[in-house]
N, C-alpha and C positions, 0 to 999 in steps of 0.2 A: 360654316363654322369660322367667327373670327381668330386672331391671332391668339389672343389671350386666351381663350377657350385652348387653343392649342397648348400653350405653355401652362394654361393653370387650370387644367378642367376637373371637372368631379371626381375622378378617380386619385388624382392629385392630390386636393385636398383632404380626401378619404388618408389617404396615407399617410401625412403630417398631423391628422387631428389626435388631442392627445400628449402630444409631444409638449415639452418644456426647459427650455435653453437653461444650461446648467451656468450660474455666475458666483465662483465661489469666494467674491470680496464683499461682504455687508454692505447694502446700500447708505447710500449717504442721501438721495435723493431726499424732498419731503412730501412729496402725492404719495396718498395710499398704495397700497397696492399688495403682493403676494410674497413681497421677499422678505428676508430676516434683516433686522436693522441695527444698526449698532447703538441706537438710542432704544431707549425703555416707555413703554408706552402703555395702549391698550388693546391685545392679543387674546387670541385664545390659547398661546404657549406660553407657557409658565418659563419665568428667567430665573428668576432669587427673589432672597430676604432681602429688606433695608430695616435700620434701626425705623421707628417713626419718630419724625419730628415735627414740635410745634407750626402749625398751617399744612402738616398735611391732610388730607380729606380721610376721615375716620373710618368710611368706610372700605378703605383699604386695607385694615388693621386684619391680618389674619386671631382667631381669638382661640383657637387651637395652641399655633406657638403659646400667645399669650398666658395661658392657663401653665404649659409648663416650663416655661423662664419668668415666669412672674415679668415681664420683662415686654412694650408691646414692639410688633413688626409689622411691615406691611408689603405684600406681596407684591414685586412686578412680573410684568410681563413683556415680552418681545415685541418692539412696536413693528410692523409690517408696511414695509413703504416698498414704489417702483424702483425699479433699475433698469437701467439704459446699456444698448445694444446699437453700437456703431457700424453699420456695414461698407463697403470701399468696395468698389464693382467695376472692375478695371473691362471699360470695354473701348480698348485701343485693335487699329487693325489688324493684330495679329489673333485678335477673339475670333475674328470671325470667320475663321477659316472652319471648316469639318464639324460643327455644328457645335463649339468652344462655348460661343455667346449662347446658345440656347442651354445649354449644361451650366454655364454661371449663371442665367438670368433665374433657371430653376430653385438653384440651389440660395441667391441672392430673395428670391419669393418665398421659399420654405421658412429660412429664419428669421425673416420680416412676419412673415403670419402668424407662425409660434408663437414671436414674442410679443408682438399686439394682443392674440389671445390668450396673454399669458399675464397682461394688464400694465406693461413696462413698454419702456418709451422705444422708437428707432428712428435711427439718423443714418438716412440711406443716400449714398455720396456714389455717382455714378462717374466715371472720369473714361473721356471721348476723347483723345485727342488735349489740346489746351485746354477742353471746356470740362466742367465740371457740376454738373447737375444735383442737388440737394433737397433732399426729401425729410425733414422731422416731425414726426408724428407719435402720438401718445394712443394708447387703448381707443380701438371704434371702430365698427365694421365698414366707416367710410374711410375711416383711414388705411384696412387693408383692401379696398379697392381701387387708391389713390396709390399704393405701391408695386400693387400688380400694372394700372395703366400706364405707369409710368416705365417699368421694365419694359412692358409689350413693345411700348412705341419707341426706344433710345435705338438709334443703331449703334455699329460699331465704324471707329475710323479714326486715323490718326496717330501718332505717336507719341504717346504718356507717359510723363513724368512722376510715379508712382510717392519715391520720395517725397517730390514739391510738395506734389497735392496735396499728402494728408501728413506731413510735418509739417505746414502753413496751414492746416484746418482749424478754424474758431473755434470754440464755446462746444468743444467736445465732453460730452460728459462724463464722467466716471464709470466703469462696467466692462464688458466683453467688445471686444475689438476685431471682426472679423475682416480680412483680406481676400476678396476670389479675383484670381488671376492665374495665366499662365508664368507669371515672373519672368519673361523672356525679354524682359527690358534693363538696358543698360545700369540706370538709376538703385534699380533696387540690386541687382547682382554686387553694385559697388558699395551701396550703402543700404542694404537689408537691415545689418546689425548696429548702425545708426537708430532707423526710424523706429525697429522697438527698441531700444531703448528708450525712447522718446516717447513714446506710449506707455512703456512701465513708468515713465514720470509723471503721464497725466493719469494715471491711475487704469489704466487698461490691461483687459487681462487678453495677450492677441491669438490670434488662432488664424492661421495661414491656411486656404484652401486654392489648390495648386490644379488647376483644369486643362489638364493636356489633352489630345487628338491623339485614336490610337493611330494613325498614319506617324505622327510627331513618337510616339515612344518606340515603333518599329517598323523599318523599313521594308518591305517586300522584294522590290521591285527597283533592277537595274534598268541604264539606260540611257539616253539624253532627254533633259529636261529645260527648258525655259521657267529660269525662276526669277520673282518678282519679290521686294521686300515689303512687306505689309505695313511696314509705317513709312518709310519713307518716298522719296520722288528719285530715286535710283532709276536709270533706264534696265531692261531685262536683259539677265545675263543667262549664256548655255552651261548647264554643266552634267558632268558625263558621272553616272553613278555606276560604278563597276564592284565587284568583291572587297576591293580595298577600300574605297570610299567608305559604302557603307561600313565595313567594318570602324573604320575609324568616327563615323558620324556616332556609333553606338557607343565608342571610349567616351566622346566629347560629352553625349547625352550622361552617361554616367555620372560623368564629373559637375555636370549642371546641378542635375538632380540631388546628389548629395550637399551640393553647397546651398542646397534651400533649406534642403532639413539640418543639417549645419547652425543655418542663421539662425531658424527654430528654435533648435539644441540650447543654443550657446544662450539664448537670452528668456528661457524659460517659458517659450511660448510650445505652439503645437502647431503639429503639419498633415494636414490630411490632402492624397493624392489623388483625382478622381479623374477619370478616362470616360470619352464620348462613350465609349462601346459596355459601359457599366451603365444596368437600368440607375433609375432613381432611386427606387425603394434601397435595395443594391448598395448602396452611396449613404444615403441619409438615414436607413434602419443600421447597420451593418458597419462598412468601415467608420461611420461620423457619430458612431453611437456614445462615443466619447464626448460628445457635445452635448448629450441631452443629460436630462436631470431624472 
């Protein structure tokens, strides 16, 4: 069984089918598609009346009204076009500890296949280290096969600058803005509430998915340790975890984690919190049900 069979197999996709990414700004886009549009078009949902005016096509004329306002109108409807779904898939070295990277890559696959089979666009931005890998793709079952290969094969490594990356991203389209990371990078702790704001400008609606290791939310286990920094080229340092340590590692974690749902809070976005040690269904039925439509 290759890797991606691993990360995306049948029971997988059993479980995501169905599902539909909830985007609750009317599309601007102009490919067809499933969403409500803020232009008026041709729909099978009824919007409103217009007076009728000379050149428009007669057989719009509702003749109902017409009979009782003496008076003629012509009905519109909803035009139905795509929307676009930006993903950001932070896989710097600290993903890859405790199986981080395969819990974002899962979670980074779910809403990519959703929203393919949901006939709306995605622009899937993988960021390694300096590099930054990008993926845009519109409705087609080659295209959700070309975002699965591409998660299977990215490692992780490096130290990311979460910020840079996607406050300096081109030609991002209008829609849902999703984030999976641990957030345990300098950049975003200092200027979290920076970059959405910077998002609510480009018209994104963001949604923070925060992928900790349950070793990282709680400690067990005193002792001495050799510990290594996962981004950077620091030599390994000893450190002695005793009652007091830990207890204070637990204050610090505290103060982390509130300052992500914080930045969340304060700029109108949303924070969903997901642990190695939580299945899938778990995660993407149940706490992220908030996501779906």
């Amino acid at each position: 069984m290759g890797e991606n069979e691993t990360l995306f197999d049948e029971e997988f996709m059993k479980k995501i089918a169905g599902l539909k990414v909830m985007i609750r700004k009317k599309s601007l886009l102009p490919g067809q598609g499933r969403r409500k549009s803020s232009q008026k078009g041709i729909s099978a949902e009824f919007a409103d009346f217009r007076e009728y005016l000379p050149g428009d096509d007669i057989r719009k004329i509702d003749w109902n009204v017409y009979a009782r306002l003496d008076k003629p109108y012509i009905r519109r409807y909803t035009e139905e076009r795509e929307s676009a779904v930006n993903i950001f898939l932070d896989l710097s070295g600290s993903m890859g500890f405790w199986g981080k990277d395969v819990l974002a890559k899962r979670l980074a696959g779910a809403i990519s296949v959703v929203t393919l089979a949901g006939q709306d666009r995605v622009a899937l931005h993988i960021i390694a280290g300096e590099k930054v890998t990008s993926l845009r793709l519109r409705n087609s079952s080659q295209g959700i096969q070309r975002v699965l290969s591409l998660l299977t094969q990215t490692e992780t490594g490096g130290r990311s600058d979460l910020h840079g990356a996607i406050s300096h991203m081109p030609h991002m389209l209008p829609g849902l803005c999703v984030i999976i990371s641990d957030f345990m990078e300098e950049s975003f702790l200092q200027q979290g509430d920076l970059l959405c704001r910077q998002l609510a400008l480009r018209g994104q609606e963001v949604v923070l998915l925060q992928v900790l290791a349950k070793e990282e939310l709680s400690v067990e286990e005193t002792g001495t340790y050799e510990m290594v920094d996962a981004e950077g080229a620091e030599e390994p340092v000893l450190i002695s975890l005793d009652e007091r340590t830990v207890q204070g590692y637990d204050r610090e974690l505290k103060v982390f984690l509130k300052e992500v749902e914080n930045t969340a809070k304060k700029n109108n976005a949303v924070c969903y919190r997901c642990s190695t040690d939580e299945g899938i269904d778990e995660i993407l039925l149940g706490k992220m049900r908030g996501i779906w439509a």
